[in-house]
C-alpha positions in Angstrom: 181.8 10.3 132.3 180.6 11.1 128.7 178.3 14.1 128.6 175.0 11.8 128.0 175.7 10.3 131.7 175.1 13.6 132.9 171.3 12.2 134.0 171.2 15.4 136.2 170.8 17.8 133.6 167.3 16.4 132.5 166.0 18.6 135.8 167.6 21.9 134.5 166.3 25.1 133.4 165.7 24.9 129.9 167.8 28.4 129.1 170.6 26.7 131.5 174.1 25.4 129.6 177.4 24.2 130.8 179.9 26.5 131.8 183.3 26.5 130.7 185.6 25.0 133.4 188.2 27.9 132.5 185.5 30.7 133.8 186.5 29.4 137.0 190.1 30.1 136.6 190.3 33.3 138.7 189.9 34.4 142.2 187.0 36.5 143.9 189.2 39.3 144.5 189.7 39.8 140.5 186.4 38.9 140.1 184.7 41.8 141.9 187.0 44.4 140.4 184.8 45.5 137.3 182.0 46.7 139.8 184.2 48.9 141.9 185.2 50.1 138.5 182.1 50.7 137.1 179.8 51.5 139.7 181.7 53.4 142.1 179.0 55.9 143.1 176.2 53.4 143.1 174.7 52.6 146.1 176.5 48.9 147.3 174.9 48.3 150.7 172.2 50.0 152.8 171.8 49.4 156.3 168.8 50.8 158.3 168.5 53.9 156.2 173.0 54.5 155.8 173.7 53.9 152.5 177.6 52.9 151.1 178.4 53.4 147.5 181.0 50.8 145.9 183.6 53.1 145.9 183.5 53.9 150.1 182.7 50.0 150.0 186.1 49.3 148.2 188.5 51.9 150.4 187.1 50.4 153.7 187.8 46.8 152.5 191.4 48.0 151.7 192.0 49.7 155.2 190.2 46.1 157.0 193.5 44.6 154.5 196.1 46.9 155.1 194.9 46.3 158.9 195.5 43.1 158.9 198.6 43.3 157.1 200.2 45.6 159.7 199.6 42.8 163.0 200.9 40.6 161.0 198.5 38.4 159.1 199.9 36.7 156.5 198.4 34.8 153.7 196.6 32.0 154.2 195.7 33.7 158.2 192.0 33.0 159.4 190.1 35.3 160.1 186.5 34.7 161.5 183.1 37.1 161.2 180.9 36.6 164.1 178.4 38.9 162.9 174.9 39.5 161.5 174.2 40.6 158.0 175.4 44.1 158.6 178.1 46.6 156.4 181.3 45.6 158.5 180.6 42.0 157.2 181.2 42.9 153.8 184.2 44.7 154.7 185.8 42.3 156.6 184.9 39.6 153.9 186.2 41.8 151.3 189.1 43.0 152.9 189.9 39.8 154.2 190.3 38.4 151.1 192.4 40.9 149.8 194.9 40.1 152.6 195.0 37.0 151.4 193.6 35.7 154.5 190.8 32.9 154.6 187.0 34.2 155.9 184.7 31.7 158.2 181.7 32.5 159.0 181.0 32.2 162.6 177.4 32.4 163.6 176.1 35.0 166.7 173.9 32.5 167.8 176.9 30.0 169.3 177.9 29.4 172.8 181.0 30.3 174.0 182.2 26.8 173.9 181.2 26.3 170.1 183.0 29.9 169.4 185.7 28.3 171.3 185.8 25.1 169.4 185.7 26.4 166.1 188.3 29.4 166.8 190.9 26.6 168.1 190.1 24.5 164.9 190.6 27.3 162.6 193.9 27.5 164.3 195.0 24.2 163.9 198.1 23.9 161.8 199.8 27.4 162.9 197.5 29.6 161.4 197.0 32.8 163.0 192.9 33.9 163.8 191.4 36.7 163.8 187.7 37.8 165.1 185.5 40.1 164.1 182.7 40.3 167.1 180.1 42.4 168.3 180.6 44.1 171.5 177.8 41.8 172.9 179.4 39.1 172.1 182.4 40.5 173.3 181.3 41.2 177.0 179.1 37.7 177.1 181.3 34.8 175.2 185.1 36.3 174.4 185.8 37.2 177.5 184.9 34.3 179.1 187.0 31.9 176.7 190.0 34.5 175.8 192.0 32.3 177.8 191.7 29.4 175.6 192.0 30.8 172.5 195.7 30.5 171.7 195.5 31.2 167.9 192.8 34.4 168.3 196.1 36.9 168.1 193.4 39.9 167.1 189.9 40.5 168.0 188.0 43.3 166.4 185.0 44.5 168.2 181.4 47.1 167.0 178.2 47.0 167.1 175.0 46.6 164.9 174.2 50.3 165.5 178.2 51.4 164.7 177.1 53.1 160.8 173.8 54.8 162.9 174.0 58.2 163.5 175.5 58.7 167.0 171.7 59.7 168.3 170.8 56.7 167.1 172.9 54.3 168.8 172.3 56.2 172.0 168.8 56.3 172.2 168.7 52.2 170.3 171.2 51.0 172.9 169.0 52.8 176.0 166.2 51.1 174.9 167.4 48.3 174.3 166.7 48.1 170.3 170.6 47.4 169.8 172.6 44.8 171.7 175.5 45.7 173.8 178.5 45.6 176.0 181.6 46.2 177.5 184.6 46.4 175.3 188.1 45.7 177.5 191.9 44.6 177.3 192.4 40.9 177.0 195.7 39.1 177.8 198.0 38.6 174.9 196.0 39.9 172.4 195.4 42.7 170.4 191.5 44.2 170.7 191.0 46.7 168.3 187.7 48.7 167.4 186.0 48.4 164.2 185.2 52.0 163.3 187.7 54.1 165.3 191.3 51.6 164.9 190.1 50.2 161.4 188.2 52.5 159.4 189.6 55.8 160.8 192.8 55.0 161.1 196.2 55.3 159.4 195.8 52.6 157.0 195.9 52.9 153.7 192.9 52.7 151.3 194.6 51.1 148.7 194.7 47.8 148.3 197.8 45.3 149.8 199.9 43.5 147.3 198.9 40.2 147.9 199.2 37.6 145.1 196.7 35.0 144.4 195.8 32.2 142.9 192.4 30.5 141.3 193.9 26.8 143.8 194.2 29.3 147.4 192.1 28.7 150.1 189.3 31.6 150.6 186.6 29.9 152.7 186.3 27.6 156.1 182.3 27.1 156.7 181.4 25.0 159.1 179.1 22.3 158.9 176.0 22.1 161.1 177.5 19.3 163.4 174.4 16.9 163.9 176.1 13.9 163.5 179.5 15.1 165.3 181.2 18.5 166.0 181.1 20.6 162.7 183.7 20.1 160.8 185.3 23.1 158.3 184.9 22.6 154.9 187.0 24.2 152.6 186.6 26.4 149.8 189.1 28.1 147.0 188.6 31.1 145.3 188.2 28.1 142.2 185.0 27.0 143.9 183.6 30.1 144.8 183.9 31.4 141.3 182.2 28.3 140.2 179.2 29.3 142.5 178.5 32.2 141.3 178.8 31.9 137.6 176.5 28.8 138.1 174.0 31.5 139.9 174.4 34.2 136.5 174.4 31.3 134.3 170.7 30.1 136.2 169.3 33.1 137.6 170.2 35.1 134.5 171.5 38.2 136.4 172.7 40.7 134.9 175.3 43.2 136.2 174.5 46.4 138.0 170.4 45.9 137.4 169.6 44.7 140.6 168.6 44.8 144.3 169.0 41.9 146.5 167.2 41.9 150.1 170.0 40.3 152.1 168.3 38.8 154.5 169.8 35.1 154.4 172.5 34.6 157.2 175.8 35.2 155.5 177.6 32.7 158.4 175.5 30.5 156.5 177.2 29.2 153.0 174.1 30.1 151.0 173.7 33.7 152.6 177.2 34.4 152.0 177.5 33.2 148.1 174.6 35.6 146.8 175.8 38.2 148.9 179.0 37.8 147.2 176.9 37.5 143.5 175.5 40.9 144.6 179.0 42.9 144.9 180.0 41.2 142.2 177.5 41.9 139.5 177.2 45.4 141.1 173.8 45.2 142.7 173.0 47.0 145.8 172.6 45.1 149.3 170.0 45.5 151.4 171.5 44.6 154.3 168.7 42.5 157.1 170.6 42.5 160.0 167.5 41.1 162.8 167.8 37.4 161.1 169.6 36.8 164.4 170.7 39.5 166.2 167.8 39.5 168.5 169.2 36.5 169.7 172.6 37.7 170.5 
């Protein structure tokens, strides 16, 4: 196709221009590491008043690696975040990543069987799964489906109130402002808690040495399934690099001289690739968590 075919650009921006194809040669994981760099004491996320600079952001994304690391998870591992736009999100993404494992979003609002469904699909092949989950969850869908879950090897469990001052989550959870429920042993798997196992544990906050390429694997998002069960489409770090330079290149953002409100579902492919633009350009995050979590 000759570059006068391209009909489609007629409907862009005037100020947009084509980006060179070899922008895209990196991974997210090099990508980000300028703004942990450079804006370590800026404020990265903030979460119903607790705020995390770049530089707690970065050593709690190594530990959720070095984590996964130690049970086992390999490169090219799944590992699924079943939560609402909240600070352990970012950290599993992140950290993820840097494990060389592959993030899918997995949305609060599913049944047990679609959790169930997608968790076995992500499976498929003899990957290894992980889950991040809130203890809601937890108590009212895992439980009830652990059984079936024959790749889910490691299931880590918190709460939307887990960063909230301890008064907080009391009093939220009493009143029922914050979701909640019973955390217990499952069969054959490994249940480990967000905050007490992950972040204040023994792992190291360095980062893992995982090696990878512009051609992995990063991303499995599901499709909505309206005309059949949703089917995972896949993403490399190639693609996702492509999506947010497209964003710079349109939106003209410019690194660490922003805010974004993060209030678009990050399950949700759109939600998830400007909160990515955000740690990458070194913006701050504020985190909307109620999007769905009333729902849970």
């Amino acid at each position: 196709m000759s570059y006068s075919d391209k009909f489609w650009k007629k409907n862009w921006d005037p100020h947009v221009k084509d980006l060179d194809p070899k922008e895209f040669e990196t991974t997210y994981v090099d990508m980000i590491k300028k703004a942990f760099q450079n804006y370590p004491d800026k404020i990265a996320l903030a979460y119903l008043g607790v705020e995390i600079t770049f530089k707690e952001l970065d050593e709690m994304a190594n530990k959720f690696a070095n984590m996964l690391v130690a049970n086992g998870f390999k490169k090219g591992d799944v590992v699924g975040i079943n939560l609402p736009n909240t600070i352990e999100y970012i950290v599993s993404l992140i950290g993820a990543l840097r494990a060389g494992c592959i993030i899918s979003g997995v949305s609060p609002l599913l049944s047990a069987l679609q959790i169930e469904y997608q968790l076995n699909d992500l499976g498929s092949g003899g990957k290894q799964v992980a889950l991040v989950t809130l203890d809601a969850i937890f108590a009212g869908h895992i439980t009830k489906i652990a059984s079936k879950l024959g790749s889910t090897k490691l299931i880590i469990t918190t709460s939307v109130g887990s960063f909230l001052p301890k008064v907080i989550q009391v009093l939220g959870k009493a009143l029922g402002k914050i979701p909640k429920g019973k955390v217990t042993p499952l069969e054959g798997k490994t249940v480990l808690d967000f905050h007490k196992d992950v972040l204040k544990g023994e792992f190291s906050s360095d980062p893992p040495d995982v090696k990878l390429t512009p051609d992995d694997i990063g991303w499995i998002q599901y499709t909505g399934g309206t005309t059949g069960p949703p089917k995972g489409a896949m993403l490399t770090h190639r693609n996702v690099a492509s999506n947010i330079l497209s964003i710079s290149e349109w939106l003209q953002w410019e690194f660490g001289k922003g805010v974004l409100c993060s209030g678009f579902p990050m399950f949700h492919i759109a939600g998830l690739t400007v909160a990515e633009s955000a740690v990458y350009f070194g913006w701050t995050q504020i985190l909307i968590e109620r999007t769905c979590v009333s729902l849970v």
